[in-house]
N, C-alpha and C positions, 0 to 999 in steps of 0.2 A: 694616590697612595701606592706604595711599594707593594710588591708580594709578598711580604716578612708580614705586614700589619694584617693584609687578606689572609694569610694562614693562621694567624693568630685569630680574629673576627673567628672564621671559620669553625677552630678547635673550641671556642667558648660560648658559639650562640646555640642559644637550645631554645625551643617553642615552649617547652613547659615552664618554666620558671620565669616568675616576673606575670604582668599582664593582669588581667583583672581579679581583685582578691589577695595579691599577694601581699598588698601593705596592710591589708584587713590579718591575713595570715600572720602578719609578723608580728603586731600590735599584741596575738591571743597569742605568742610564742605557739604558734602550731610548726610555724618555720624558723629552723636554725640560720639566721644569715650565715656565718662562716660555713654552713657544710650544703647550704640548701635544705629544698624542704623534705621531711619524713612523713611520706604518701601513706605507709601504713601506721603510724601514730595520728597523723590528721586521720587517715580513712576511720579506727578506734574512735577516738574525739568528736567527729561528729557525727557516726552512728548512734553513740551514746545521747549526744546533743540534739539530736530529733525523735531517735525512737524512744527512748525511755522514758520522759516527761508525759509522753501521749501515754503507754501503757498506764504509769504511775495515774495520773489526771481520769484516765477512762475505769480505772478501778474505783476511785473516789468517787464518780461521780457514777459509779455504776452502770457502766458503760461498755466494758472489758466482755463480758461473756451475753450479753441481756441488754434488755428495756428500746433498744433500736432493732429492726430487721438486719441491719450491717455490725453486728459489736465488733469490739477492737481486733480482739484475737482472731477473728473468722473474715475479716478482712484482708485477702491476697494480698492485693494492691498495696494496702500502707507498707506491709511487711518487704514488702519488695522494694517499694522504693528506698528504703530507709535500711534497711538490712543488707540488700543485697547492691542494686542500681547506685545509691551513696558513693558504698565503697569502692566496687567497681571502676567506676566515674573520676576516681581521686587517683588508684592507685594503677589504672589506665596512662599517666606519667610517667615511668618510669620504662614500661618498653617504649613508647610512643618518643619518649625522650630522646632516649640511646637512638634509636632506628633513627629519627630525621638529624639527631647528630652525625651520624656517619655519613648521612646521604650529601650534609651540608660541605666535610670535609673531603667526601670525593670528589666534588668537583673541582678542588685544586690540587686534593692528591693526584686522579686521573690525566691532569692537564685537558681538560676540557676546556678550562676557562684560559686564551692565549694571557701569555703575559701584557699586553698592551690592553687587556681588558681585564685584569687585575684591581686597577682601581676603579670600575664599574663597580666590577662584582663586592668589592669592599663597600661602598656605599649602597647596594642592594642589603647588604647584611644590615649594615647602621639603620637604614632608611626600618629595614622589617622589626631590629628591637624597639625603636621610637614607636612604629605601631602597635606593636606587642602592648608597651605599656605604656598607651595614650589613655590620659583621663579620662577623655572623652569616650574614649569605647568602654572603659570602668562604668562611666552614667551609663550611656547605651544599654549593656546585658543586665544593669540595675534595674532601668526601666523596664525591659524587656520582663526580667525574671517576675515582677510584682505584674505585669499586664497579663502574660503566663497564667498564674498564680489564680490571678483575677476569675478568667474565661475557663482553669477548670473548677475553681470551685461555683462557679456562676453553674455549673452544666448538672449538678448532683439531682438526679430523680427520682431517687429513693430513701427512705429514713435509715439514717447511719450515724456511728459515733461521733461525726463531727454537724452533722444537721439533722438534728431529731426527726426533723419534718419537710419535706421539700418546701421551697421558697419562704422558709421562715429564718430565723436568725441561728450563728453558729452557737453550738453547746460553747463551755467554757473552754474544754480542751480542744473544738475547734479554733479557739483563737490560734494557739500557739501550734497548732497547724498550719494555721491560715497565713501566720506572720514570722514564722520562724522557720518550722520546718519542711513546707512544701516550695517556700521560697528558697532552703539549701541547695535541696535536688533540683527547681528549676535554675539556680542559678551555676551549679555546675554543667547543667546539660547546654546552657546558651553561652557559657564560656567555652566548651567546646566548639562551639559552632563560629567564636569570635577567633579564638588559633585559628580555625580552615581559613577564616577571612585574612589573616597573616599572611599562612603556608600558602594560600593561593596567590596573593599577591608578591609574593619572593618567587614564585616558582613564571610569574608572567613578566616580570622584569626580566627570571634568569633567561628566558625563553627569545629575548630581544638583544641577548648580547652575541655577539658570532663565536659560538662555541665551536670545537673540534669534535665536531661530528662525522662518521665515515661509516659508509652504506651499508661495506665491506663486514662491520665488527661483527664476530664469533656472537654477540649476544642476539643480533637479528632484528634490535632496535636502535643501529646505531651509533649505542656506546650508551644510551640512557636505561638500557633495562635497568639498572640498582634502582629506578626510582619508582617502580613498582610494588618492590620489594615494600614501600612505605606501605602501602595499604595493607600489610598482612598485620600489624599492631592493632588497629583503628578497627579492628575487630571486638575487639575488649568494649568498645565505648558502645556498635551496636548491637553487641550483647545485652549492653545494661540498657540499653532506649528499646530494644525488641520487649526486653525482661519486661519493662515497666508496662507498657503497651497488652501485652499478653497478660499478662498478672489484674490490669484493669480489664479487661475484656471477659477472664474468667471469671472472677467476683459479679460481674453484672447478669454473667449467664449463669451462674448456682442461685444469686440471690433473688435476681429482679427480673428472672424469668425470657432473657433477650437469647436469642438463638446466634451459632456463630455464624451463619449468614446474612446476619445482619451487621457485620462488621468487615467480613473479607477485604471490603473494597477499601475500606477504610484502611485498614493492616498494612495492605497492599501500595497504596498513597505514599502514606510516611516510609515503606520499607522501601522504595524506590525513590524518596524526597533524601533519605538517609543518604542512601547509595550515591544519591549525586552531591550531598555537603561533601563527601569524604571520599569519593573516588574520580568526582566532577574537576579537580584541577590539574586530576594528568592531562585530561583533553586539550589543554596551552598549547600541548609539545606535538599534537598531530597535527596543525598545515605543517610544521618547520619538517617534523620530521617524512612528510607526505613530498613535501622538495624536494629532500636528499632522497629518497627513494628514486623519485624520479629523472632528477640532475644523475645518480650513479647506474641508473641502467642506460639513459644517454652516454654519458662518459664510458663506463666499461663495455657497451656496444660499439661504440667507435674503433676503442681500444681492441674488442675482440673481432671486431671484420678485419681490422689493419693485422694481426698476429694471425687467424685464419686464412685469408688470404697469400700474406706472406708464406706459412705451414705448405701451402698448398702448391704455390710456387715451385717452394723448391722439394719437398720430397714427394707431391703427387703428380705436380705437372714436370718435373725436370726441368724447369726453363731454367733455374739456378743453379749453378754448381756448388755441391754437397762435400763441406772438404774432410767429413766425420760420415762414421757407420751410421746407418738407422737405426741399430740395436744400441742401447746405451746413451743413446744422443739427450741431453737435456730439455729438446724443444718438444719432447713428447709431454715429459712433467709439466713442464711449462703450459703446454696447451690443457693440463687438466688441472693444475691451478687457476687458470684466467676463468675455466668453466665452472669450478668449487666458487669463486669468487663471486663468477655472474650471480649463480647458483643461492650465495648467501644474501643479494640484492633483490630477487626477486622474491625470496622468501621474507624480506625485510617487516617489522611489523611496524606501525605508523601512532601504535599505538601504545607506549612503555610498560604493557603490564603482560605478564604469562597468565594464561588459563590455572595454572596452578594458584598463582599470589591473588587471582582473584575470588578462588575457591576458599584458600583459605581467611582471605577477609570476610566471606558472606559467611559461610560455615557457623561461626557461633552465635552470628543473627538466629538461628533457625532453632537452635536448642529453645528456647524458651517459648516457640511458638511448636514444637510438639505435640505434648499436653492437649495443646487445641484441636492440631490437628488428629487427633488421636480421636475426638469427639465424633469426626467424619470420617475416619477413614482407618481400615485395622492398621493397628503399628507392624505387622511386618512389611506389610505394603510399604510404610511410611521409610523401615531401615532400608526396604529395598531400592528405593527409590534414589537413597542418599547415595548407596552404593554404587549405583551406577554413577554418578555424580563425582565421586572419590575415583572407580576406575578410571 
């Protein structure tokens, strides 16, 4: 395929839209086809569509303030998933969108991808919507979401709104917990998790085309730092996985008496399981870009004994006649460009992402586990700590 159809591909594939849910979406008009979908009308719709029913159901059934050790209202955890983690999770689309769109079109705005590997890259993009929105990965995070679903309501050890009694059967507004709304949020969070399986597979195809890459580039990866910049969005998403996580953790230690060291290691597991769904597919691009490090301090080594050498020749040793001043002469710039250049080679990163972009992707993981940490440790400690962290 031509480079006209690859620029076109490029300007209209986006990871959010399409892919599991979205014919479910169109069917309940949550999704406009002609304009795409409206993240905060859906995020609205199905807050309403999970949390309210439970509140509603837990009042009738006298459940909301009373008669369980967990009632509704005093339960973090529900309120969070459903109030906050829901929306989050939905409306997590739209920068997430925007960001891996522009990242898709630089690479043939940049000219990264040669024109002879033009229609590679056109068929990476095809090949990644076809996976976007294979039925089979629809079943897949179906199944997943209800097996999900299954193991945490299997794990409940205390009497709560939705199970009177441990290992006994769910209340009645447990059902529509059980079958409607814990299955939304799990099945938003494992759609998430099915895009990475995309974005990581477009990004190891792109990773195997011979792009225009150079040691040299001002950014010190290359020419791929923009694609670290992807990870500062995907912040939004483990905001709301941290949120959910910590909002269940609290509720078990106000109500059911668990300490939070009995969970650190636990926190710590997923907040590091996260980090690698969602930060784990820049690692493609370190051998390739671990070569070009190395291939340009070979090549600009060479290049810089043969121009030193030469330097040396004729204005330290004399053996060459000088037919220009040493004052003025161009081969002094020269010789501290070729050193700027080395200079940018050696500092080269191997790895696309700045200490900044990855600060700001972990950053809003942490907000929701404050609160916790606060349990153990005084909060100015805790701002100071972040502080240095931002410095």
């Amino acid at each position: 395929m031509g480079s006209v159809n690859s620029g076109e591909l490029s300007q209209s594939f986006t990871l959010t839209e399409g892919g599991p849910g979205a014919a479910i979406l169109k069917r309940l008009h949550l999704v406009r086809q002609e304009r795409g979908a409206n993240p905060g009308r859906t995020a609205l719709i199905l807050m309403a569509f999970t949390w309210v029913p439970l509140l509603v159901l837990c009042v009738f059934e006298g459940l909301a303030v009373g008669g369980v050790k967990i009632p509704f209202l005093y339960d973090i955890a529900a309120h969070t998933r459903f109030l906050i983690a829901v929306p989050v999770l939905l409306l997590a689309d739209v920068p997430i969108g925007v960001r891996l769109g522009g990242i898709m079109r630089h690479f043939v705005s940049a000219h990264l991808v040669p024109e002879g590997e033009l229609g590679k890259f056109d068929k990476i993009l095809a090949d990644s919507l076809r996976f976007r929105d294979s039925h089979v990965g629809e079943i897949i995070v179906l199944i997943t979401t209800y097996l999900a679903t299954y193991n945490a309501l299997s794990g409940s050890s205390v009497s709560t709104w939705f199970r009177a009694s441990p290992g006994r059967g769910l209340t009645p507004v447990g059902y529509w917990y059980a079958l409607v709304a814990l299955p939304i949020l799990q099945f938003l969070i494992f759609r998430w998790i099915y895009r990475m399986a995309v974005w990581t597979g477009f990004l190891w195809k792109v990773s195997r085309l011979e792009l225009r890459l150079t040691p040299t580039h001002p950014d010190t990866a290359g020419g791929l730092a923009f694609l670290g910049k992807a990870l500062i969005p995907f912040g939004t998403v483990l905001f709301a996985l941290s949120a959910v996580v910590s909002s269940e953790i609290a509720t078990r230690i106000l109500f059911a008496g668990a300490k939070l060291s009995d969970y650190i290691w636990s926190y710590l597991s997923l907040f590091v399981l996260a980090l690698g769904v969602f930060a784990g597919p820049l690692l493609i691009f370190v051998p390739k870009l671990a070569v070009l490090k190395q291939r340009g301090l070979m090549e600009y080594g060479t290049l810089g004994s043969e121009y030193t050498q030469a330097f040396h020749r004729r204005w330290v040793g004399k053996t060459e006649p000088a037919n220009e001043p040493l004052l003025g002469t161009g081969d002094i710039q020269s010789l501290a460009d070729l050193g700027n250049s080395f200079g940018i080679i050696r500092s080269m990163r191997i790895l696309p992402v700045e200490f900044s972009d990855f600060l700001a992707f972990v950053l809003p993981a942490l907000i929701p586990a404050l609160p916790l940490a606060a349990t153990v440790m005084p909060v100015g400690e805790i701002v100071k700590v972040l502080f240095r962290l931002i410095a």
